[in-house]
C-alpha positions in Angstrom: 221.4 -41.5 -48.3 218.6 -43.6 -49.2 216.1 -42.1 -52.2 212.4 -42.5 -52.3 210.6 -41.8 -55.8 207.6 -40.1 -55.5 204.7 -42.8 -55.6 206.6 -44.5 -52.7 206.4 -41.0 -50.4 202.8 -40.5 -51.5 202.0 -44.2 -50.1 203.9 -43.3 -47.0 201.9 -40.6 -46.4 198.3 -41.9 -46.4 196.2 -41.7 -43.4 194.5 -44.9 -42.0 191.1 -46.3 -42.6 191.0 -44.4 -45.8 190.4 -45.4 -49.8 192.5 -43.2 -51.6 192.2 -42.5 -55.7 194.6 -40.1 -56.7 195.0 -38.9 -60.4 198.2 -38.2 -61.4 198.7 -35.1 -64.1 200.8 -36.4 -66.9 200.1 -33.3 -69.2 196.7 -31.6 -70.3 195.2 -34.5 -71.9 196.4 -37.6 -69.6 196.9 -38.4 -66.1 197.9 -41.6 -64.2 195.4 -43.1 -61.9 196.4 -45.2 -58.4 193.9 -46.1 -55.9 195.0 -47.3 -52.2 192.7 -49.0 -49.4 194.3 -48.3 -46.4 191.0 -50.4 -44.1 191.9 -52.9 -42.3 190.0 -56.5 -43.5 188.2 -57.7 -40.6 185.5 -59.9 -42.0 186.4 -61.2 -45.6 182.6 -62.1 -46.1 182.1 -58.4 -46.2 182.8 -55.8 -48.4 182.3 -52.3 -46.6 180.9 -49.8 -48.2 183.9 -47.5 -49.5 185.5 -50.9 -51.1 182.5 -51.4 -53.3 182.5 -47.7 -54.5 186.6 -47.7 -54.6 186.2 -50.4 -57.3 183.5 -49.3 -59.2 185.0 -45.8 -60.3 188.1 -48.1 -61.2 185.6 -50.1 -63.5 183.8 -47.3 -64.5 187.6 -45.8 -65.3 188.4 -48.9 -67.3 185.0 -49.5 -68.8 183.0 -46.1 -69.3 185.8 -43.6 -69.8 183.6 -41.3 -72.3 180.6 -41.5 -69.5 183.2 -39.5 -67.3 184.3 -37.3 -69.2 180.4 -36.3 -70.3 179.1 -36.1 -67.0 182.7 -34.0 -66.1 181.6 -31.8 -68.3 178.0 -31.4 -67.4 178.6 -30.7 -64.1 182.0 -28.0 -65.1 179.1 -26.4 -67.0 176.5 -26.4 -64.2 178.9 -25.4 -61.7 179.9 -22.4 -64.2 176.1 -21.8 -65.2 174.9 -20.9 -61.7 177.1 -18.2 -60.9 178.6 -17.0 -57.6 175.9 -17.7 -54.1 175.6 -15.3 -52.2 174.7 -15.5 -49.0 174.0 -12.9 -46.2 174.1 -13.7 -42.3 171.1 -12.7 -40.8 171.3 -9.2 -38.1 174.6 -8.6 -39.4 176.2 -6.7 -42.0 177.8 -9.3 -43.8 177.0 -10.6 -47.1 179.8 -13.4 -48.1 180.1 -14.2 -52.0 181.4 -17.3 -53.5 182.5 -17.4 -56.9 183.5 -20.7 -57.0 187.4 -21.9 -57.7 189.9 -19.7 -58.4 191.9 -20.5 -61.5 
């Protein structure tokens, strides 16, 4: 019986026409990156849209690490700051409240 580590699976598994970045958890202070481009190159002239972006979070990842991690943070805290919405569907009885992620 043939064995397949885990990056292998998660490459098998990736959906078409897609740019993938996945962070792997190493422990709470580290994780592994990989980023997959599963487009297909039709015009090599051209750099589509989702390449351009694809590579710039890995430069920004190689290059601006701390930036990251500040703006992370800014927007954890924002998110956090604002509280749950709530939100009530008009001639109805429902009100639906979202407090955000569930830890």
């Amino acid at each position: 019986m043939t064995t397949i580590d885990d990056t292998e699976f998660e490459k098998a598994n990736l959906m078409p026409n897609r740019w993938y970045i996945i962070l792997r958890k190493i422990d709470e202070e580290s994780f592994s990156v990989s980023a997959y481009d599963t487009t297909t190159v039709e015009d090599e002239e051209f750099y589509e849209a989702g390449t351009v972006v694809i590579n710039g979070i890995m430069e920004l990842l190689e290059t601006d690490f701390d930036k990251i991690m500040e703006s992370g943070l800014v927007r954890l805290m924002r998110d956090v700051s604002e509280g749950p919405s709530i939100e009530h569907e008009e001639g109805t009885n429902v009100v639906k409240i979202d407090f955000g992620r569930t830890q």
